[in-house]
C-alpha positions in Angstrom: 134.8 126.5 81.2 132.7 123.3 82.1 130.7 123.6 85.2 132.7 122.0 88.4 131.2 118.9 89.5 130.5 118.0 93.0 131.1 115.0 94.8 128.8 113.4 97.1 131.1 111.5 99.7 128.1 109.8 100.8 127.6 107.6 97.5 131.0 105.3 98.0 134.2 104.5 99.3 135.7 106.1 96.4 133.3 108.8 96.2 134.9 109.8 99.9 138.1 109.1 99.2 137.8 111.5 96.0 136.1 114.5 98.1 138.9 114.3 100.5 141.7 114.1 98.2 139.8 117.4 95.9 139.6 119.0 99.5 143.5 118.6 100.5 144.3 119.5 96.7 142.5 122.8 96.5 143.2 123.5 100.6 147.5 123.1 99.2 146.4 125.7 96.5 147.0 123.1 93.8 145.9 122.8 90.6 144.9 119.3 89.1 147.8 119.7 86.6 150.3 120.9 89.5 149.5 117.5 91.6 150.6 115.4 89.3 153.4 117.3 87.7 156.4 114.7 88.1 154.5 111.5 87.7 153.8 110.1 85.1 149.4 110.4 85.1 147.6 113.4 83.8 145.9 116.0 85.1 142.6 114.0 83.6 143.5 111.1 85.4 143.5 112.6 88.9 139.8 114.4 87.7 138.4 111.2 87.8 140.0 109.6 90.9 138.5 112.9 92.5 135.1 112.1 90.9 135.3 108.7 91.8 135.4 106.9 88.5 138.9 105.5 88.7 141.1 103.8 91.1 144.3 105.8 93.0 147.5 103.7 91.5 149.8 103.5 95.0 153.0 105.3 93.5 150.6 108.4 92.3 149.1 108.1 95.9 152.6 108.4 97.4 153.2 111.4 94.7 150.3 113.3 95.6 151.1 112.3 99.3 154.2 114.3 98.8 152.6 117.1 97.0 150.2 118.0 99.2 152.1 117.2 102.1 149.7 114.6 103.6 151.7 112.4 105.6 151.0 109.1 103.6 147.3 109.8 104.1 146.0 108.5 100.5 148.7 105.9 100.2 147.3 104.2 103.7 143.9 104.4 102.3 144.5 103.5 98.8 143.9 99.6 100.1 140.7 100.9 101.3 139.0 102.0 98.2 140.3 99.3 96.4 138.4 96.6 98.2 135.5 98.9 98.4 135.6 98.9 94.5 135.9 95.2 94.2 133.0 94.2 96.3 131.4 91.5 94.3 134.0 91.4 91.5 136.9 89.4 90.2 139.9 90.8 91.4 142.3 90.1 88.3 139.8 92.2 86.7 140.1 95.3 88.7 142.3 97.6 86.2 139.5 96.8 83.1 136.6 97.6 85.0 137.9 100.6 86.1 139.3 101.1 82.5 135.5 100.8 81.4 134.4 103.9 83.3 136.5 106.4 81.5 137.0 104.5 77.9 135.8 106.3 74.7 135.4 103.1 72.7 134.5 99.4 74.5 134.4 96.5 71.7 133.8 93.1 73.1 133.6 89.6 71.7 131.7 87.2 73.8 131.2 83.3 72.3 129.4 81.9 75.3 127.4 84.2 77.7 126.3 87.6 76.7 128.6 90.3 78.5 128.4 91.3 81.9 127.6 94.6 81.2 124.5 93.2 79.2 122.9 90.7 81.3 120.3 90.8 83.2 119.8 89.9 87.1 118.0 86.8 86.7 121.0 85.9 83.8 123.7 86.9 86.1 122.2 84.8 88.8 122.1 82.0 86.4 125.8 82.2 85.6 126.8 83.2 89.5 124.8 79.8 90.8 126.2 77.7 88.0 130.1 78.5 89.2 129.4 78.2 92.7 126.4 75.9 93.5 126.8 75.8 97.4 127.5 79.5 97.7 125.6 81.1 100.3 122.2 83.3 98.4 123.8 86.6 100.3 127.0 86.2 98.6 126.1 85.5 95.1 123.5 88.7 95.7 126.9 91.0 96.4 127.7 89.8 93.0 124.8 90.0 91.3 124.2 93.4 92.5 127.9 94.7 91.3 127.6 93.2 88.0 124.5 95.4 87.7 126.4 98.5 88.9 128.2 98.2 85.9 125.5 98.9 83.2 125.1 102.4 84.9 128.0 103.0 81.9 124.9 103.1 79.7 122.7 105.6 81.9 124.7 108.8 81.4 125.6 110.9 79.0 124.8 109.8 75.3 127.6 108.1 73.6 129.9 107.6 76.2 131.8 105.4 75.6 130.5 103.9 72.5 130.2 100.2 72.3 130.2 97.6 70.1 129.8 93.7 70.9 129.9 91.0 68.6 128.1 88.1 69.7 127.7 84.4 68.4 124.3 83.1 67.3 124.4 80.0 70.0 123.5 82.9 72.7 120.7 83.3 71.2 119.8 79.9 71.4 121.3 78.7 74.4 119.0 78.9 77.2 120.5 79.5 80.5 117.5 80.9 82.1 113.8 80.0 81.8 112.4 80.9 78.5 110.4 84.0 80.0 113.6 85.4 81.6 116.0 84.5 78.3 112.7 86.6 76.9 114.0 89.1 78.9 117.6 89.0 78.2 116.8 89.7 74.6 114.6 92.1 75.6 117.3 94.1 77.8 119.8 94.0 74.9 117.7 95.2 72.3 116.3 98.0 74.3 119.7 99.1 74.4 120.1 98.7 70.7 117.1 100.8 70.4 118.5 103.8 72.7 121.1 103.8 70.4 123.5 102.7 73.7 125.3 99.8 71.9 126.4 98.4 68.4 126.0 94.6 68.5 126.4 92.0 65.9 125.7 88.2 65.4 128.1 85.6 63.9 125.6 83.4 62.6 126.3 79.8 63.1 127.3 79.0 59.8 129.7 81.8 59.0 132.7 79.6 58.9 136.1 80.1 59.9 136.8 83.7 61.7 139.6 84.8 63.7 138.8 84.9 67.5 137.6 81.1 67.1 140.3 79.7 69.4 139.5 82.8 71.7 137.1 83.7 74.8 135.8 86.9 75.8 138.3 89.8 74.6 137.6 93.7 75.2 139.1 96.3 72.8 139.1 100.0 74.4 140.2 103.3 73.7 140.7 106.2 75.4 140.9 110.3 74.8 144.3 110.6 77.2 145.8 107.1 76.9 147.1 104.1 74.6 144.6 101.0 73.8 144.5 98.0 75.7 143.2 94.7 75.4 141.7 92.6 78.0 140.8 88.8 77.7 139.5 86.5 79.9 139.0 82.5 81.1 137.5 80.7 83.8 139.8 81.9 86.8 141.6 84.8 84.9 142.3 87.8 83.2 144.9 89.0 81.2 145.4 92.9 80.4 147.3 93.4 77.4 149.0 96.9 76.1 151.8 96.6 74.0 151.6 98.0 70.9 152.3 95.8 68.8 150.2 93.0 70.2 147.2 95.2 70.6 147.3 96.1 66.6 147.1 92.8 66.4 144.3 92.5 68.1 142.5 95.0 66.2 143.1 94.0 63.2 141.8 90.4 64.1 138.4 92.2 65.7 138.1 94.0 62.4 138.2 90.9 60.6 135.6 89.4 62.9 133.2 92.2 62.6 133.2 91.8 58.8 131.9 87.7 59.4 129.2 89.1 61.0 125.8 90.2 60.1 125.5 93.9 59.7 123.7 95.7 63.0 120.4 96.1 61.9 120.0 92.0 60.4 121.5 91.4 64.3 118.9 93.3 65.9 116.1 91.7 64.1 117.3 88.1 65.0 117.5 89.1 68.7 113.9 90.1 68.6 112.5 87.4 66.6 114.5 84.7 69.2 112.7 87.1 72.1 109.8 86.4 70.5 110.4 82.3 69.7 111.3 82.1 73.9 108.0 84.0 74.8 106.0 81.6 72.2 107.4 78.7 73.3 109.3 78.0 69.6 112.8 78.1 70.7 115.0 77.0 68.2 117.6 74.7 69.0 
């Protein structure tokens, strides 16, 4: 039986809200699986809003209000923790970013900017400023900061989830920082590469015709308890998608993308030889 893990109600908001809702559960004499008998989330699912990697849905926080006999309790806090989770962060992009936390697989496409959960501060910054010129320095800091939360997906433990992100060469080339800081872009990624954290791959400028051409950043996951979904994204929006059908579609597309790409290790070896051009001075254009 895996070792229970505690939960430090100091960390967060959802941390808190977790401890409290693990206390009241175990205080009813309920298992995980009996809370949530009769809705339609698992036992897993409630696990992780305990631990505080997910966000509490309000109809399973009026469930386990009844179950636990809580008098509305996590339903009138449930707003709480949601706004504590989206500090810093789009809201339309609330259910893929907690999706992120607990996905077994992550595969992203991203034509113009590297991912947010590969850039770097000074990167971030860049692309924070660039949106919002007149934004107050404390404010785009908030975001800054939560965008760099995010990469704590890559400190724990190995493998989890496994991600793989095709990129297009014009990243490499587009500098949106200083060359010393797109330096160390390049560098961040391919550190990552080298912890064996991520999978990436480079459509090389002339590779022609490929499928997500018309499209802008879209994220494939997977998950041990729960169907795909797909997630893509513009300016001002998000779109979460998870029918079926549509999402097969999707992966079969991606597939088709990976395979006008250059294989990992030719990808990793142009990142660190356009590291290398931006720290030299002989930036390609």
């Amino acid at each position: 039986m895996a070792a229970r893990k505690d939960i430090d109600g100091s960390a967060s908001v959802p941390a808190l809200y977790g401890k409290e809702l693990r206390w009241k559960r175990e205080n009813a004499g309920r298992t995980l699986q009996q809370a949530v008998d009769g809705s339609f989330y698992a036992a897993s699912y409630l696990s992780e809003i305990e631990l505080g990697q997910r966000r509490m849905p309000l109809d399973l926080a009026r469930h386990v209000d009844r179950v636990l006999d809580t008098d509305g309790f996590f339903e009138r806090r449930c707003e709480d923790v949601r706004k504590a989770r989206s500090v810093g962060l789009a809201r339309y992009a609330e259910k893929v970013l907690d999706a992120e936390k607990v996905a077994e697989t992550i595969e992203e496409w991203c034509p113009t900017a590297f991912p947010g959960l590969l850039q770097t501060a000074a990167y971030a910054r860049a692309l924070a400023r660039a949106e919002r010129p007149l934004e107050a320095r404390e404010e785009t800091d908030v975001k800054v900061n939560a965008r760099m939360a995010r990469a704590d997906l890559f400190e724990g433990d190995h493998g989890t989830p496994e991600y793989w992100v095709v990129l297009h060469e014009s990243l490499l080339r587009l500098p949106v920082v200083p060359p010393d800081r797109m330096a160390e872009q390049l560098d961040h990624v391919t550190a990552l590469v080298r912890r064996n954290r991520i999978v990436p791959q480079i459509v090389p400028w002339n590779a022609g015709a490929h499928p997500f051409m018309s499209a802008g950043t879209t994220i494939i996951m997977t998950f041990a308890e729960a169907p795909p979904l797909v997630y893509t994204e513009s300016l001002h929006s998000g779109v979460t998608i998870d029918d079926p059908a549509l999402v097969k579609r999707y992966r079969r597309s991606y597939d088709l993308l990976r395979a006008a790409a250059l294989p990992p290790e030719a990808s990793l070896a142009m990142m660190e030889a356009a590291a290398e051009d931006y720290r030299n001075g002989n930036q390609q254009h």
